[in-house]
C-alpha positions in Angstrom: 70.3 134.0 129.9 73.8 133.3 129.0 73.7 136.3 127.1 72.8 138.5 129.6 75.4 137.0 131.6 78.2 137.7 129.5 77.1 141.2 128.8 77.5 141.7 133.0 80.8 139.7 132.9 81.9 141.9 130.3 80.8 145.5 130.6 81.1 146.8 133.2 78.3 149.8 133.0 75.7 147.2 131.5 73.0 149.0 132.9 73.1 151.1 129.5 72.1 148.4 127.5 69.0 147.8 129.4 67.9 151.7 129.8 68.5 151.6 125.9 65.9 148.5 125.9 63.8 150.0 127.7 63.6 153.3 126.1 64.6 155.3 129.2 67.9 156.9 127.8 67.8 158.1 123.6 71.5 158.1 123.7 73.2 157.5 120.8 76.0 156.7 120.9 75.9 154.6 124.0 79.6 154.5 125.7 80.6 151.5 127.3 83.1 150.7 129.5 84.2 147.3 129.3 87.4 144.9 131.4 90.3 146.5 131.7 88.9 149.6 131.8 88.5 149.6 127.9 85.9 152.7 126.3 84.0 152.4 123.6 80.9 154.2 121.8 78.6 151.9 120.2 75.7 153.8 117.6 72.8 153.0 117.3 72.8 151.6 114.5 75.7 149.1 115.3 73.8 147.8 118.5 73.4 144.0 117.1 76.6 144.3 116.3 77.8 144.9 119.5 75.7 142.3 121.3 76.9 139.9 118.8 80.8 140.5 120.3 80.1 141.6 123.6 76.8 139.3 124.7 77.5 136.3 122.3 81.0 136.2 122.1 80.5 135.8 118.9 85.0 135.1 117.9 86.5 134.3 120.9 83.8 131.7 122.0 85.2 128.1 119.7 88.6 129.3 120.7 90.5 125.8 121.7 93.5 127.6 123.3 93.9 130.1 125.6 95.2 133.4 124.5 98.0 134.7 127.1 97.7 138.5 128.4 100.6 139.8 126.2 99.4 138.2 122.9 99.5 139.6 119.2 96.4 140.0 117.7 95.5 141.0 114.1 91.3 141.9 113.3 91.1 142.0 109.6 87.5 143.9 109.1 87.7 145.7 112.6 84.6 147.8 111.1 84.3 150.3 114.2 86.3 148.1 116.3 84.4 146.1 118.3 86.4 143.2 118.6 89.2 145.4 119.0 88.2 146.3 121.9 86.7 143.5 123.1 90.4 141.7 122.8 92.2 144.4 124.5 89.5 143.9 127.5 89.7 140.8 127.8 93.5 140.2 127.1 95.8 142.9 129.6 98.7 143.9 127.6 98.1 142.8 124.1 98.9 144.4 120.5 95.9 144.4 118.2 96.5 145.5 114.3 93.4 146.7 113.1 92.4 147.1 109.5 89.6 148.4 108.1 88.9 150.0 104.6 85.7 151.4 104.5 86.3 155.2 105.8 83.2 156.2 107.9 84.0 152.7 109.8 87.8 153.6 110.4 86.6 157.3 111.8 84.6 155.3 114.7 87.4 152.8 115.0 90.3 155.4 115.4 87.1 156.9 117.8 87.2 154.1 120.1 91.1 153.8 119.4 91.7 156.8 121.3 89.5 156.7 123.6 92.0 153.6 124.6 95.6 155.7 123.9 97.8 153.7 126.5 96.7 150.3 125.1 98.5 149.0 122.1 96.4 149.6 119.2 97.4 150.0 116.0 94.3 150.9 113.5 95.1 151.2 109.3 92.6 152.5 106.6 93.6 149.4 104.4 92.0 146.6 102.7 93.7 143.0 103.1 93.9 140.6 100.5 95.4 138.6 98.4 97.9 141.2 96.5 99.2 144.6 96.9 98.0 147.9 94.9 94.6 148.7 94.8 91.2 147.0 95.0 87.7 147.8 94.7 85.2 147.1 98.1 81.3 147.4 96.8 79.1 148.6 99.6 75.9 150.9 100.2 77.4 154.9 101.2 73.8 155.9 102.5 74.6 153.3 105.1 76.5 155.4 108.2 78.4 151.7 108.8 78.4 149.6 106.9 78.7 145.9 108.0 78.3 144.0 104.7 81.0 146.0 102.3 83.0 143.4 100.0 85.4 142.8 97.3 83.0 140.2 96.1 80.4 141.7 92.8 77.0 140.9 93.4 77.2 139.8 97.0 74.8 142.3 98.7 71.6 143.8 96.9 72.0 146.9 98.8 75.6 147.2 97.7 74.9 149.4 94.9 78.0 151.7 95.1 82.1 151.0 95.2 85.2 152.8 96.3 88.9 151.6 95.4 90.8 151.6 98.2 94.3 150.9 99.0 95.0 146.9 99.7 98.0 144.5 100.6 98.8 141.0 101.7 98.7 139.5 105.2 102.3 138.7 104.9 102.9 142.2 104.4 101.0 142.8 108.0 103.0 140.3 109.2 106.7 142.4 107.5 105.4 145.9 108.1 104.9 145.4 111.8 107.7 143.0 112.8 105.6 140.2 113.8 107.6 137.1 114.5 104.4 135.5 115.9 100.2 136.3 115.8 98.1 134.5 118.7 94.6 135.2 117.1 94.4 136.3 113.3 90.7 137.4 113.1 88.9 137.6 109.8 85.5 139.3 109.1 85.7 140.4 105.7 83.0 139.5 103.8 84.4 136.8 101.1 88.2 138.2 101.3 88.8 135.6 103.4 89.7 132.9 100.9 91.9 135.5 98.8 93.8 136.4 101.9 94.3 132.9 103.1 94.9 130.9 99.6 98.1 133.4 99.1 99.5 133.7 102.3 102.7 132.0 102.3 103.2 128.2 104.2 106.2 130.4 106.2 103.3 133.1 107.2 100.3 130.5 108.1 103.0 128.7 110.5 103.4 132.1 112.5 99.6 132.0 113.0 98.3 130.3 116.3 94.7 130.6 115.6 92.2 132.0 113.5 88.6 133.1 114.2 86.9 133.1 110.8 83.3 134.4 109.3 82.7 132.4 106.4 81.5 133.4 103.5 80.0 131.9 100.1 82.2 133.9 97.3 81.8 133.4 93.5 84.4 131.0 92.6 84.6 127.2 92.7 87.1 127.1 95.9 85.1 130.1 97.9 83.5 127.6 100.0 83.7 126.1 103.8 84.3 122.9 102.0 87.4 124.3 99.9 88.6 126.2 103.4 88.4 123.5 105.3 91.0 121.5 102.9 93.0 124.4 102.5 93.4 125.2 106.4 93.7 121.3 106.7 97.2 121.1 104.6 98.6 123.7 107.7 98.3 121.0 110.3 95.5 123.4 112.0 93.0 121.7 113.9 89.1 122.8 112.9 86.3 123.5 115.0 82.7 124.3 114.4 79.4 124.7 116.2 76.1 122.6 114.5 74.6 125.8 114.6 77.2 128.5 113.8 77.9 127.0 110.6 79.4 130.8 108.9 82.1 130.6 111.9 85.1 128.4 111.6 88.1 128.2 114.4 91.6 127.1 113.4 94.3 125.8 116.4 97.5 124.7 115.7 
């Protein structure tokens, strides 16, 4: 039920979701409008995805501090932007810096971008990681979005092709934009996530209030929770897990 009830608390024209259930409307895709008057499209094929933000809360619910209306907000792996837009409903007057490299995922994210023009989004066709230059995402092309693209070989028995795409550090976000100070760094990048942290400068990390991070297993010996958990540790940010959300892993300061 508590699903149900954030879907109502959070969209607005909820009613969609249900004639979709139900098989009385085929349209795809469903647009949504959600807080703060905030539009979106949502494909079919992205649907879980959506409930997963939008129904489960699925970042911004192990949050230990409260995010103020005007915050800065950076969604590494926006995909098509879901959290995106979740953020700039639920937080009046922020500025979200979205980056996603996969192409057919930043066309649906600079979609729902401007279907939102007077709110503060910023959306980049980049990879973030651990240097500048260029860097190789596997992922599956016959797939129309892909959710499960990564710079990690052999993660993904689907992800059968690759693309090189233009990449650069998160304290280049951080230089390139001006930001003195990020409220919420959210990372959803399939295994990038310990490349982007473990070089990030101690002078970046202190400028980052929290972090909302899906963890995953990469292919070297420090790609672990365990390792990130140490890391993160060093930073003075306080960690926070649910028993049974054991790939997400909040960071407070």
């Amino acid at each position: 039920m508590a699903r149900y009830w954030n879907l109502i608390k959070n969209i607005s024209n909820y009613h969609l979701h249900f004639m979709d259930k139900l098989g009385i409307i085929k349209d795809d895709p469903l647009i949504f409008i959600a807080k703060n008057n905030i539009k979106f499209e949502v494909p079919k094929r992205l649907h879980h995805e959506f409930k997963e933000i939008f129904m489960e809360n699925a970042y911004s619910i192990g949050l230990m501090k409260t995010i103020q209306k005007n915050a800065t907000i950076i969604d590494i792996g926006a995909n098509v932007g879901f959290f995106t837009m979740f953020a700039a409903s639920q937080y009046p007057d922020c500025t979200i810096y979205s980056y996603e490299p996969i192409y057919s995922n930043f066309q649906q994210l600079v979609k729902n971008k401007e279907l939102n023009n007077t709110k503060k989004i910023h959306c980049f066709h980049r990879a973030v990681c651990g240097h500048n230059g260029m860097i190789k995402i596997n992922f599956n092309k016959t797939d129309s979005f892909t959710t499960a693209a990564t710079i990690i070989s052999g993660n993904g028995d689907d992800n059968t092709d690759s693309v090189d795409v233009s990449c650069m550090k998160l304290s280049d976000i951080f230089k390139e934009n001006n930001i003195e100070n990020c409220d919420l760094l959210k990372l959803d990048c399939e295994g990038a996530e310990y490349d982007i942290l473990y070089n990030t400068p101690k002078e970046i990390l202190n400028k980052i209030d929290q972090i909302a991070i899906e963890v995953h297993r990469g292919n070297n010996g420090r790609e672990n929770l365990s390792s990130l958990k140490k890391f993160l540790l060093k930073f003075d940010y306080r960690l926070f897990q649910f028993a049974d959300k054991t790939h997400m892993l909040w960071c407070a300061r």
